[in-house]
NUMITOR-157164 format. One line per 3 residues: number of its first residue (from 0); their letters; for each residue z negated, y, x of C-alpha. Coordinates in pm, 1 decimal, padded with zeros to 6 digits. Each point is the difference from the previous one (the first is absolute). Example, Ala and Ser with C-alpha at 12.3 -4.5 7.8 and 13.67 -1.06 7.14 Angstrom:
NUMITOR-157164
0> AS> -00780.0/-00450.0/01230.0  00066.0/00344.0/00137.0
END
This chain:
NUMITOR-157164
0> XXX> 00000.0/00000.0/00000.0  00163.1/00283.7/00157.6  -00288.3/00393.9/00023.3
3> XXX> 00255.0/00112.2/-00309.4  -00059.9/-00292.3/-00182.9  -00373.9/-00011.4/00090.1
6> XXX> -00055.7/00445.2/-00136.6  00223.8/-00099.1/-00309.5  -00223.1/-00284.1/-00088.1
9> XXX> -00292.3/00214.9/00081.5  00166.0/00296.4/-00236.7  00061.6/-00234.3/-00279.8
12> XXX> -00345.3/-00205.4/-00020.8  -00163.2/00309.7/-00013.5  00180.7/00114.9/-00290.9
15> XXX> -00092.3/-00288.4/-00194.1  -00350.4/-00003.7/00088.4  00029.7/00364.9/-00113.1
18> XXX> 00145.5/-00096.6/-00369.4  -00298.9/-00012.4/-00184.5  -00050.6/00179.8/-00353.0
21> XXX> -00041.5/00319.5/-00048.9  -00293.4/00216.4/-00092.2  00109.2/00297.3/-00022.0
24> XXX> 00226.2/00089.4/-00288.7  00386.3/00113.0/00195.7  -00026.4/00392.3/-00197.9
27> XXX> 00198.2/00279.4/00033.4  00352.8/-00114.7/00041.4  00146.5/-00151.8/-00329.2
30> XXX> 00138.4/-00295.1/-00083.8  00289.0/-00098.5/-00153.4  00155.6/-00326.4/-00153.6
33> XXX> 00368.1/-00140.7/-00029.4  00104.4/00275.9/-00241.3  -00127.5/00227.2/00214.1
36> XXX> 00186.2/-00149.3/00331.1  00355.7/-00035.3/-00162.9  00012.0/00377.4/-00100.8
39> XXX> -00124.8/00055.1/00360.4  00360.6/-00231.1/00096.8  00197.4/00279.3/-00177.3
42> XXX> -00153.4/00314.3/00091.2  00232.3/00208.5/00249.6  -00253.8/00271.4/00028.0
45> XXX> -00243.5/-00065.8/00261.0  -00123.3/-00281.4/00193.2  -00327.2/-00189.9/-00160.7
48> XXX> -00243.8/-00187.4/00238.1  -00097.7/-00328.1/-00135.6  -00325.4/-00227.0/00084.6
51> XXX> 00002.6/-00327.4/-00099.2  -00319.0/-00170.1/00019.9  -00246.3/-00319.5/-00125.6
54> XXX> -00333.8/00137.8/-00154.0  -00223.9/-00194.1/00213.1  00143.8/00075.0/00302.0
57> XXX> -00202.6/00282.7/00198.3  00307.4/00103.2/00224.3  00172.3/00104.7/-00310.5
60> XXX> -00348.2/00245.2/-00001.6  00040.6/00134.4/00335.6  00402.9/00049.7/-00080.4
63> XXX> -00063.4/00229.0/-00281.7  -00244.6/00151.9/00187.8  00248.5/00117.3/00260.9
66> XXX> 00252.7/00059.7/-00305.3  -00237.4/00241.5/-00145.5  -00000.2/00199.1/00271.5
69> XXX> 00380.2/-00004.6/00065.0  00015.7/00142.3/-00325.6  -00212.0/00296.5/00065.1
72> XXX> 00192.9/00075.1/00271.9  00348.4/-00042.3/-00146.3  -00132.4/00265.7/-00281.9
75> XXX> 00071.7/00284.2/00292.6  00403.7/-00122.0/-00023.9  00252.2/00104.1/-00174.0
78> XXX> 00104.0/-00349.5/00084.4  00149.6/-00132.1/-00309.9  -00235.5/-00304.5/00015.4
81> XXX> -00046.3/-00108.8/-00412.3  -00340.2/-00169.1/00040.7  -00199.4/-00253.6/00131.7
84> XXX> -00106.5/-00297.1/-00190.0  -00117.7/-00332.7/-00028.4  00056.6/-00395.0/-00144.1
87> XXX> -00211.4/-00280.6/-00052.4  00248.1/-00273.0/00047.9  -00259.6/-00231.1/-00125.1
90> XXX> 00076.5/00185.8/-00360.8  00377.9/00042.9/00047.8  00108.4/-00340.6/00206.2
93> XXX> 00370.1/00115.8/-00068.5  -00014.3/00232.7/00262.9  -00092.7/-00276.7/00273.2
96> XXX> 00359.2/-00126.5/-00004.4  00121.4/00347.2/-00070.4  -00080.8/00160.7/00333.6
99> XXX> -00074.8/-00392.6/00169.5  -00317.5/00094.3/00083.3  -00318.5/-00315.3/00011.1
102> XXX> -00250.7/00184.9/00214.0  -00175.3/00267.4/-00088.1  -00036.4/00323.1/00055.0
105> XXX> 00324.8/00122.1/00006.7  00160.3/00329.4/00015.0  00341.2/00175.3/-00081.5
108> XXX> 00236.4/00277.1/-00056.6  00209.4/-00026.5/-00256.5  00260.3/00254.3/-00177.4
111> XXX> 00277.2/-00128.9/-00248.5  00037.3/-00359.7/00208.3  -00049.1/00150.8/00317.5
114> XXX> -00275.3/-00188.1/00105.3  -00204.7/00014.6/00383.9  -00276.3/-00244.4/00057.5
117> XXX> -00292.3/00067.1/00289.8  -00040.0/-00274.2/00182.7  -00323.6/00224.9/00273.0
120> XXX> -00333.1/-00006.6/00020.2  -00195.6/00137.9/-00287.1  -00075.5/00326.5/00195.0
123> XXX> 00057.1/00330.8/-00155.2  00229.3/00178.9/00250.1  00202.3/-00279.3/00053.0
126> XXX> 00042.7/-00046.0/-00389.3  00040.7/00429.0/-00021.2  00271.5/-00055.5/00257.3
129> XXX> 00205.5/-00238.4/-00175.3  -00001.8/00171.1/-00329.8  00070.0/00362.9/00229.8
132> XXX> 00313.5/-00158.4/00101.4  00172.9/-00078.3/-00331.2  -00046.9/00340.2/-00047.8
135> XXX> 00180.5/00382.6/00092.0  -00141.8/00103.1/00347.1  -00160.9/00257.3/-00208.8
138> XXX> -00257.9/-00209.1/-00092.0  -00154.2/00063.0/00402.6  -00015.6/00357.9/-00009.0
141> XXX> -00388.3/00150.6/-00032.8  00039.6/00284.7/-00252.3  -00338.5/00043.5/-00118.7
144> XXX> -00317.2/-00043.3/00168.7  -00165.5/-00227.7/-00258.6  00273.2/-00242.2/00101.2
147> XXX> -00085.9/00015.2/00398.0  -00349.3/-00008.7/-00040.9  00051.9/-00333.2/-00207.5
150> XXX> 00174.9/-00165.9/00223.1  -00226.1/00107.5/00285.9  -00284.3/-00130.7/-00215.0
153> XXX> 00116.5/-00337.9/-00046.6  -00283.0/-00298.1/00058.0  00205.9/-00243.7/00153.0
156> XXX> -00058.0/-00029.1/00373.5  00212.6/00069.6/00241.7  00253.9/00125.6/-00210.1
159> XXX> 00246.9/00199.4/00213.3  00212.6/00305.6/-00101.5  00244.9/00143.6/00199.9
162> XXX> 00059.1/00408.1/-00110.1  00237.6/00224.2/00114.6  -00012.1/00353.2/00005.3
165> XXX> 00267.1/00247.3/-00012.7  -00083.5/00374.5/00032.1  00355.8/00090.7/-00073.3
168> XXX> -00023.2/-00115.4/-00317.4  00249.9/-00326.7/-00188.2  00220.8/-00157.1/00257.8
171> XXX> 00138.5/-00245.1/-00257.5  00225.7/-00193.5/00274.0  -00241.8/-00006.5/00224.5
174> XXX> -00297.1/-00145.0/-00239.2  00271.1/-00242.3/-00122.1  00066.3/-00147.6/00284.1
177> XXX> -00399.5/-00015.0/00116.9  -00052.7/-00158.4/-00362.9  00240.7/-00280.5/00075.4
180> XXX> -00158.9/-00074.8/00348.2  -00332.0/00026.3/-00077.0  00071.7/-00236.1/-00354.2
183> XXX> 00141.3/-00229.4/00262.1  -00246.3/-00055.3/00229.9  -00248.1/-00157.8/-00244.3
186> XXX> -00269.1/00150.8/00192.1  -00164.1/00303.7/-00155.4  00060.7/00273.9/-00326.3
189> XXX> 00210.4/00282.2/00038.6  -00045.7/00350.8/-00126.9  00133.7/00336.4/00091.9
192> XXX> -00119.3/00331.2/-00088.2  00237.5/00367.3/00008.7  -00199.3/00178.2/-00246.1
195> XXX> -00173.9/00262.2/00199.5  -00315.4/00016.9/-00208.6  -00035.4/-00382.6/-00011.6
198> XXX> 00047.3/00012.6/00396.5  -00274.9/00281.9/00072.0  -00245.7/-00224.8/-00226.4
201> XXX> 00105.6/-00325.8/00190.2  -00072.9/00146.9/00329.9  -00301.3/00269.4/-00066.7
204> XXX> -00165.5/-00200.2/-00264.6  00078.6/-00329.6/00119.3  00091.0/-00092.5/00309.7
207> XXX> -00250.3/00308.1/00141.0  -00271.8/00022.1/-00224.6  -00048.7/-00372.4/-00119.0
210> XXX> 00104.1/-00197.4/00339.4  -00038.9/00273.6/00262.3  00362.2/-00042.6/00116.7
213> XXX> 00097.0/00272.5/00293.8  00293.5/00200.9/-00189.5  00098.1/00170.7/00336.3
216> XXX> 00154.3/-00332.1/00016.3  00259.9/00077.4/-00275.5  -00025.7/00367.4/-00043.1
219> XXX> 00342.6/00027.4/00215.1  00192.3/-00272.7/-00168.5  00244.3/00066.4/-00297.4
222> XXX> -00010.1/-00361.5/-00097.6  -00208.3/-00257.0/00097.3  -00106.3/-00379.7/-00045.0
225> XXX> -00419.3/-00078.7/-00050.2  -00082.8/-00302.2/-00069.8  -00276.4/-00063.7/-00269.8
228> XXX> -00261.9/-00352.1/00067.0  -00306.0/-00059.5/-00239.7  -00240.6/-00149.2/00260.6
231> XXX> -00329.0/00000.1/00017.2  00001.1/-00111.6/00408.0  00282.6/00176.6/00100.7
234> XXX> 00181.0/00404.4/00018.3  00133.1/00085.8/-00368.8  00299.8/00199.6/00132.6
237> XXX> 00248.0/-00057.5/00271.3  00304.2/00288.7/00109.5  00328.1/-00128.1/00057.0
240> XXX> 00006.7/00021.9/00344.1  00257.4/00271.8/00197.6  00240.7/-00279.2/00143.5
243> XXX> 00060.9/-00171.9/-00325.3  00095.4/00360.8/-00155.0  00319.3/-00124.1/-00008.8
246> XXX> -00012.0/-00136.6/-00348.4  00049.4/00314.4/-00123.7  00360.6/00063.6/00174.7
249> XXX> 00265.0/-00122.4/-00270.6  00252.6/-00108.3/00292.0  -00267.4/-00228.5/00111.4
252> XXX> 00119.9/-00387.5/-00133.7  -00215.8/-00111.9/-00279.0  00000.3/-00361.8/00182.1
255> XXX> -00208.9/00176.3/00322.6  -00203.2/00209.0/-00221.2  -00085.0/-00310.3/-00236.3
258> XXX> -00121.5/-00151.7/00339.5  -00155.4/00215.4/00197.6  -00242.8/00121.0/-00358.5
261> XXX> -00055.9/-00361.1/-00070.3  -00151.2/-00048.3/00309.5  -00199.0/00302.2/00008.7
264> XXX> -00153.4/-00091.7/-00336.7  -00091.0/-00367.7/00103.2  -00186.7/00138.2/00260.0
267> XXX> -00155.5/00254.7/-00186.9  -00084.7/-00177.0/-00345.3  -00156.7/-00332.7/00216.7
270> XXX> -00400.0/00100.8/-00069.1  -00226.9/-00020.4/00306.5  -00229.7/-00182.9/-00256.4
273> XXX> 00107.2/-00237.5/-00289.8  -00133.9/-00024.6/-00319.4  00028.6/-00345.6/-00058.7
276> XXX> 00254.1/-00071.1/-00311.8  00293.1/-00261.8/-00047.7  00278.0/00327.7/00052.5
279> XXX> -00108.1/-00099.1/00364.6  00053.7/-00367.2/00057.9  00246.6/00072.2/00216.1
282> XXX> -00151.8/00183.6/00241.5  -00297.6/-00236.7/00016.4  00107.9/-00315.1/-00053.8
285> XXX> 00305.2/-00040.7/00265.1  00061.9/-00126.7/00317.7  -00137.1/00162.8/00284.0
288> XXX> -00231.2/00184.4/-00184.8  -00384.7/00093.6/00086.3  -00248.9/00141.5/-00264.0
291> XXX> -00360.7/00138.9/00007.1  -00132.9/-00071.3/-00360.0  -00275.9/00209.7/-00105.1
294> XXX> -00130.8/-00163.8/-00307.8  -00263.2/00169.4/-00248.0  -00107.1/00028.3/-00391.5
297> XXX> 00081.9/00368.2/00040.3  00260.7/00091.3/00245.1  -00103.2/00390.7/-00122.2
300> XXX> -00318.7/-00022.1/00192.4  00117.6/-00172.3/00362.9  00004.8/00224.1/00277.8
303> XXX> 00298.6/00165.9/00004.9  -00025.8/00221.1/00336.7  -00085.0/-00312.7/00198.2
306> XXX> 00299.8/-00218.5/-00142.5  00241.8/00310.1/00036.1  -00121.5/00037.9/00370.9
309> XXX> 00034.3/-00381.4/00100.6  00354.3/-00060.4/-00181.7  00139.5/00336.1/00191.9
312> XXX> -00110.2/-00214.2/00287.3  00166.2/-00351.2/-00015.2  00293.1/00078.3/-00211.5
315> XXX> 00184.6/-00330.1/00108.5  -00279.8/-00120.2/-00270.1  00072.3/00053.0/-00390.2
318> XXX> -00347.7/00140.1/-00148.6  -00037.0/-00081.5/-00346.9  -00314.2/00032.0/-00238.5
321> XXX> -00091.4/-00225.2/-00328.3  -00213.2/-00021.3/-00272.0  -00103.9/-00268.4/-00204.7
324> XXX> 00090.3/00033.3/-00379.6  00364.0/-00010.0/-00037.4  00201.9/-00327.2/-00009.5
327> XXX> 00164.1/00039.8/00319.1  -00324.3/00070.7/00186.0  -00129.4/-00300.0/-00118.9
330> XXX> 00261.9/-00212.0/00141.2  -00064.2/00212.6/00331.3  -00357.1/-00102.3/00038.1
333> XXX> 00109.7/-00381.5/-00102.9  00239.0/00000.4/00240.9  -00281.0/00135.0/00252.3
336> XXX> -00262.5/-00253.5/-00077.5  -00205.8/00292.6/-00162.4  -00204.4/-00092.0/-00272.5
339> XXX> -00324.3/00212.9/-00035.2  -00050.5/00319.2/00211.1  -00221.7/00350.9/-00109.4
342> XXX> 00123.4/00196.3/00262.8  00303.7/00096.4/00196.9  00144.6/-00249.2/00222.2
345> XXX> 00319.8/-00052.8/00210.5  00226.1/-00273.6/00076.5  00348.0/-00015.6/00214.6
348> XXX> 00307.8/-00179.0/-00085.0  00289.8/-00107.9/00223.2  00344.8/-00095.1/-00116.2
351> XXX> 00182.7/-00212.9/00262.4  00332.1/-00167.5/-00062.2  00064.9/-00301.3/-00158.5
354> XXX> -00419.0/00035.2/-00054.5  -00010.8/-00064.2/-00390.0  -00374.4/00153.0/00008.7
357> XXX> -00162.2/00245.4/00206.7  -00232.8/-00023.2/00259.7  -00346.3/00141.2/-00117.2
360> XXX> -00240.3/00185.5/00217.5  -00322.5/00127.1/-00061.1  -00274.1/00197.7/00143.1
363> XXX> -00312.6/-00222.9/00131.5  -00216.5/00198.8/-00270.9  00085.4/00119.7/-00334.6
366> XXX> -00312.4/00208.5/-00030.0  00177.6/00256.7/00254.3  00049.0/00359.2/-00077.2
369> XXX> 00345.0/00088.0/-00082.7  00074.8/00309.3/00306.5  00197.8/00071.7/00223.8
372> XXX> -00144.2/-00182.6/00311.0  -00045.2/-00333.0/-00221.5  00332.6/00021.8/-00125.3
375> XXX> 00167.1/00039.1/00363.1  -00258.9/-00236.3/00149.3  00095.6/-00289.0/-00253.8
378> XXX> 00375.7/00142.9/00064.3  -00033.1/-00048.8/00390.7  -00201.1/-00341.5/-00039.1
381> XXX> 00313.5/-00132.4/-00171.0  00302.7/00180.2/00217.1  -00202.3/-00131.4/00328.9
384> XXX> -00135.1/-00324.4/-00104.2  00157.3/-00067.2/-00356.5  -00434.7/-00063.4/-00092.1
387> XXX> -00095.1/-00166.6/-00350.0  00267.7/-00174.0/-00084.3  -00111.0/-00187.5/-00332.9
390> XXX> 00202.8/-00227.5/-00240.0  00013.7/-00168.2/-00317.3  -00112.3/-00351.7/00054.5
393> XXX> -00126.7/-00285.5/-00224.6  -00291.2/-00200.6/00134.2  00026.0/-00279.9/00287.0
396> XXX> -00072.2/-00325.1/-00107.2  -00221.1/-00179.5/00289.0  00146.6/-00269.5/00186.4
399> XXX> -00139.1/-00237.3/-00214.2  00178.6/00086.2/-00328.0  00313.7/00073.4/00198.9
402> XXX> 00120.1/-00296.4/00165.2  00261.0/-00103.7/-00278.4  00374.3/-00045.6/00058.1
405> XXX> 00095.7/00322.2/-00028.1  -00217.8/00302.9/00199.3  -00098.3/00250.4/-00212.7
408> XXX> 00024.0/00309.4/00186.0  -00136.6/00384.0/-00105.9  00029.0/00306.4/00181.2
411> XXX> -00341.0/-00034.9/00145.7  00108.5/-00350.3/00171.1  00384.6/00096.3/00017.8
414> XXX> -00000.4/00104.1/00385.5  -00214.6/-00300.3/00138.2  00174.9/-00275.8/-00237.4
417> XXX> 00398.2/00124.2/00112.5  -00059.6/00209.0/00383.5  -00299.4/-00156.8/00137.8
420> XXX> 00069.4/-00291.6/00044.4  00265.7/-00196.7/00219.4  00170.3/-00179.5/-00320.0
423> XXX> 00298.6/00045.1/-00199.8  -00125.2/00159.2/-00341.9  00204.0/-00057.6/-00300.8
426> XXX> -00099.4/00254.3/-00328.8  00096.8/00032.4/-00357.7  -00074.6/00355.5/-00134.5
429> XXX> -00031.6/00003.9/-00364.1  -00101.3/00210.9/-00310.8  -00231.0/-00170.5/-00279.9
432> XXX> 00237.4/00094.5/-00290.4  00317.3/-00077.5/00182.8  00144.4/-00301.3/-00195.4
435> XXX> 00227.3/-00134.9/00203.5  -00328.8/00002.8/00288.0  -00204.8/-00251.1/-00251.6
438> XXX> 00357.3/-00192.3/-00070.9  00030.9/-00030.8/00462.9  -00384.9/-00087.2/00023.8
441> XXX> 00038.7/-00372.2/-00076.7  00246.0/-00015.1/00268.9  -00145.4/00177.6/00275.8
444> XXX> -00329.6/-00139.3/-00054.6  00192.1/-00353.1/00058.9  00090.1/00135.4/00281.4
447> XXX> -00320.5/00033.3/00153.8  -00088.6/-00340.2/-00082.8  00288.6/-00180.5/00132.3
450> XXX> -00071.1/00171.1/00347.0  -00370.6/-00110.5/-00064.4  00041.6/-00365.8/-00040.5
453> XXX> 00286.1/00011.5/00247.1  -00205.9/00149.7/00264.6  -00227.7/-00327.2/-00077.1
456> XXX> 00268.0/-00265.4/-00046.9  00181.4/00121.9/00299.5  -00255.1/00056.2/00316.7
459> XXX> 00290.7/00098.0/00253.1  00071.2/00303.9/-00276.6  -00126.0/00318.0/00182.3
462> XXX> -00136.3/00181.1/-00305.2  00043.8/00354.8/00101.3  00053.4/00121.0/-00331.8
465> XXX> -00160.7/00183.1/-00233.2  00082.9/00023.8/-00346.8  -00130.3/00299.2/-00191.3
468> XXX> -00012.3/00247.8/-00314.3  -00111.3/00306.7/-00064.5  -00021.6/00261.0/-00346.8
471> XXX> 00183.9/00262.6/00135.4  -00088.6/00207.4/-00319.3  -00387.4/-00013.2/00040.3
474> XXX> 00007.9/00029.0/00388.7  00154.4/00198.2/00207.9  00269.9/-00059.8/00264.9
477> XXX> 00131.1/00241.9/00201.1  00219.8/-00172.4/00283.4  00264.9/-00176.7/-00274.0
480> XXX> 00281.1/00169.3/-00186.3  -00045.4/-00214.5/-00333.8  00296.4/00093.5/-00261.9
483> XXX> -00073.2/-00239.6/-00284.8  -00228.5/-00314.6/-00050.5  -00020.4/-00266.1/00085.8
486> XXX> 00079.0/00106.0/00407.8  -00060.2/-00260.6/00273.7  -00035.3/00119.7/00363.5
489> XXX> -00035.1/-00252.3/00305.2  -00197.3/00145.3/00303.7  00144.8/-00214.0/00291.4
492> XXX> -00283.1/-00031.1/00264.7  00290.7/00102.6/00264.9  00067.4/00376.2/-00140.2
495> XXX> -00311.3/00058.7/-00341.8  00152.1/00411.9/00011.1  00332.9/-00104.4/-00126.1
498> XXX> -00081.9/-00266.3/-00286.7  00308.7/-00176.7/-00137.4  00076.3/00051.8/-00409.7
501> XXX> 00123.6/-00346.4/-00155.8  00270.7/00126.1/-00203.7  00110.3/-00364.4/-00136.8
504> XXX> -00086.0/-00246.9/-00283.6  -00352.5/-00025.6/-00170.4  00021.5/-00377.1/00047.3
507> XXX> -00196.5/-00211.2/00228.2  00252.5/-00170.4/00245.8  00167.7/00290.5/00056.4
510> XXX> -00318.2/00227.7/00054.8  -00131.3/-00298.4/00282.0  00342.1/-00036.4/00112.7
513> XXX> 00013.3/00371.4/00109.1  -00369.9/00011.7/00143.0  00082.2/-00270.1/00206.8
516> XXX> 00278.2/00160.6/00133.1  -00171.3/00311.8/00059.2  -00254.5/-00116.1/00158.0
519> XXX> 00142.3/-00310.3/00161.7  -00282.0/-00253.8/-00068.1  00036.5/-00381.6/00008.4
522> XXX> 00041.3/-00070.0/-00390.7  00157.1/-00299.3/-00160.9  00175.9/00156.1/-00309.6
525> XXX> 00082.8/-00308.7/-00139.7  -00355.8/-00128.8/00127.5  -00136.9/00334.3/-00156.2
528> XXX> 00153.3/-00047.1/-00303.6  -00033.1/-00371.3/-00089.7  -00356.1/00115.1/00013.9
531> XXX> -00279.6/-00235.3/-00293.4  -00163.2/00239.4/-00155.7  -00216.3/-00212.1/-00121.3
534> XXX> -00103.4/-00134.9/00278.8  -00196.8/00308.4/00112.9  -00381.1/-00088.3/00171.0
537> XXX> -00034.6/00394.5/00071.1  -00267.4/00155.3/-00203.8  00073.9/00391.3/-00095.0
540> XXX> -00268.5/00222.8/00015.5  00125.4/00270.6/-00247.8  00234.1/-00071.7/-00288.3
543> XX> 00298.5/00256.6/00023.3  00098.7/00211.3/-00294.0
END
């Protein structure tokens, strides 16, 4: 299972863990029924945003909660938008196969047949964007202050607007053109302000005033980029800077501009400190990747200088804080063997490819102080000496209970069962609900036994083989790339780094036939094979599953 595969699977479980009813009553956007939705097929007037959604699904919630505010803000436009409203497919089922739609929520734009489907993340900007660009570049001109002071007020974190300022008043070629390329990048919002009243409150009232931005900065410039970032660890406003003025030069390609500001932004919109949320999978959950998880009940009240000063100091490292009430925090602290904790605590994660799971560190206490010198002390125990390592791991069984025909194996006993010893280690990787693992067991378990009482029939044998199994769900592995289940790896005693996949047959004569090729021991096949079961005098100290 390829990192894609693994954040998509991720994505998706937690929105069904997150479709549970809900208790608060969806208000303040109406809803409509079929009637309703084939007028809206006919209407040439104006484009009319359309929710679909189940009533006990609480994403549907959060959706209309963004929608609400869309629609306040689309109030300031003349932009010919009709309305906004919503359908419970559960109460109109002909609309399913209508728009081919089976998960829910779902959102479009629709104006006489014309019909656009969003297929982002439920964040507001991103949604604003979509419907923006449907629409006549108009729609991204600030004419009142109400309207910029909305969008500057906006709870959703790290939303990112870019504005542009023209002193010179409408440029409409020019803000065309920066519409397009700023619409393509997918990156951030795009406004632009010419009104000169609107521009001496954006820069005296807010840029000056509210966020203590130096003006002498812009006071010289006819037109000029700023970008806009709501983050609470991180500067609120940054100037496009002097080389990338070019953007404003019309005989400048759109292609280098689209480039060059794409960059810029990514840089830019990145925050020094995450807020932990499923819009960033990505980020965290990829190869190659390093995070610092700060993890509390109320992110509001961690130390915010202290994180600020350490993540401005090992910015190789993603910094990302969590709480521990929404859905996707929940699987967090699952995934970090976290069950019960009353103050804040931190935990790293490393992404290494072909890794399925990260390695987890953490810090020899948990009853630490979250400051700056703990944070870049645990941060420089783990760059130097990669300290507190800990993993998922079901109990050992004692010798005892564990001398059947097949090893069982768990993360704790992983290392000394396949690398320290001088033998060649043969293991089955598996997953508990994988149904074509219980339909293999029978057969690999046979295995096992044959080499068992063929080791004891056989005394010039040299039994150098271990046969093994592990639950590679409920323990984790980090030195195997495991793509599906069941897997079976062969550590050859020659060269245990580079284990060999079988790729072959489930069955049992081929499965022997290739470990004895591999590992060039003395077995019989036909010997192997002919095999009486019932003839076995070996008694089995733990009954397999």
């Amino acid at each position: 299972m390829t990192y894609g595969k693994i954040i998509l699977v991720l994505y998706f479980l937690i929105q069904l863990y997150s479709c549970y009813e809900i208790t608060e009553s969806p208000s303040e956007v109406p809803s409509i029924d079929m009637t309703d939705f084939n007028k809206i097929l006919i209407n040439n007037q104006g484009f009319t945003i359309l929710m679909l959604y189940a009533h006990w699904c609480s994403l549907s919630l959060l959706l209309l909660k963004n929608l609400k505010n869309i629609s306040s803000l689309l109030t300031y436009d003349g932009s010919g938008i009709a309305n906004i409203v919503k359908m419970n497919v559960l109460s109109n089922r002909g609309v399913i196969e209508k728009l081919n739609i089976y998960s829910y929520p779902a959102l479009f734009m629709i104006k006489k047949n014309i019909i656009y489907r969003y297929n982002g993340f439920n964040k507001m900007m991103d949604i604003l964007l979509w419907v923006y660009k449907h629409l006549d570049t108009s729609v991204f001109e600030i004419n009142n202050k109400t309207k910029l002071t909305t969008f500057l007020q906006l709870e959703e974190y790290n939303n990112a607007i870019l504005f542009f300022i023209s002193k010179k008043g409408p440029n409409d070629k020019l803000f065309k053109q920066l519409v397009e390329i700023s619409i393509s990048t997918q990156l951030a919002f795009f406004l632009y302000i010419t009104q000169k009243d609107i521009i001496d409150f954006f820069e005296n009232d807010i840029l000056s005033h509210q966020y203590k931005f130096n003006l002498e900065e812009v006071n010289d410039k006819d037109i000029y980029g700023i970008l806009f970032k709501k983050d609470d660890f991180d500067s609120y406003f940054f100037l496009i800077e002097k080389e990338l003025e070019y953007i404003y030069d019309m005989n400048v390609s759109k292609e280098l501009k689209f480039f060059d500001l794409s960059n810029w932004i990514q840089k830019k919109i990145k925050p020094l400190v995450i807020k932990f949320s499923e819009y960033y999978f990505p980020v965290l959950f990829s190869n190659e990747t390093i995070t610092l998880f700060i993890l509390y009940n109320n992110i509001n009240q961690l130390n915010k200088t202290a994180i600020i000063k350490s993540a401005m100091k090992h910015k190789h490292i993603n910094f990302a804080v969590s709480g521990a009430k929404e859905t996707f925090e929940k699987r967090l602290l699952s995934e970090l063997l976290i069950e019960n904790f009353d103050k804040p605590i931190m935990r790293i994660t490393e992404f290494k490819t072909n890794v399925n799971i990260p390695y987890k560190y953490k810090p020899l206490d948990d009853n630490i102080e979250i400051n700056e010198n703990n944070i870049d002390q645990f941060l420089n125990n783990y760059k130097t000496e990669k300290k507190y390592l800990y993993r998922k791991s079901e109990r050992a069984l004692d010798d005892e209970y564990n001398d059947g025909y097949v090893k069982i194996l768990v993360a704790d006993t992983y290392e000394e069962y396949i690398f320290n010893n001088e033998k060649d280690v043969l293991v089955l990787y598996y997953a508990l609900w994988c149904g074509h693992c219980y339909k293999f067991e029978p057969i690999y378990r046979e295995i096992g036994k044959r080499f068992k009482l063929y080791a004891s029939k056989f005394k010039n044998f040299n039994n150098d083989i271990i046969i093994g199994k592990i639950d590679a769900t409920n323990n984790d592995i980090y030195d195997i790339y495991i793509d599906g289940f069941p897997t079976i790896y062969l550590f050859t005693k020659i060269n245990k780094k580079e284990p060999i996949k079988y790729v072959g047959e489930r069955t049992l004569q081929n499965i022997v036939t290739w470990l004895r090729d591999q590992t060039h021991t003395n077995i019989d096949i036909e010997e192997f094979l002919n095999l009486s079961l019932d003839d076995e005098q070996i008694f089995e100290n733990y009954e397999e599953l």
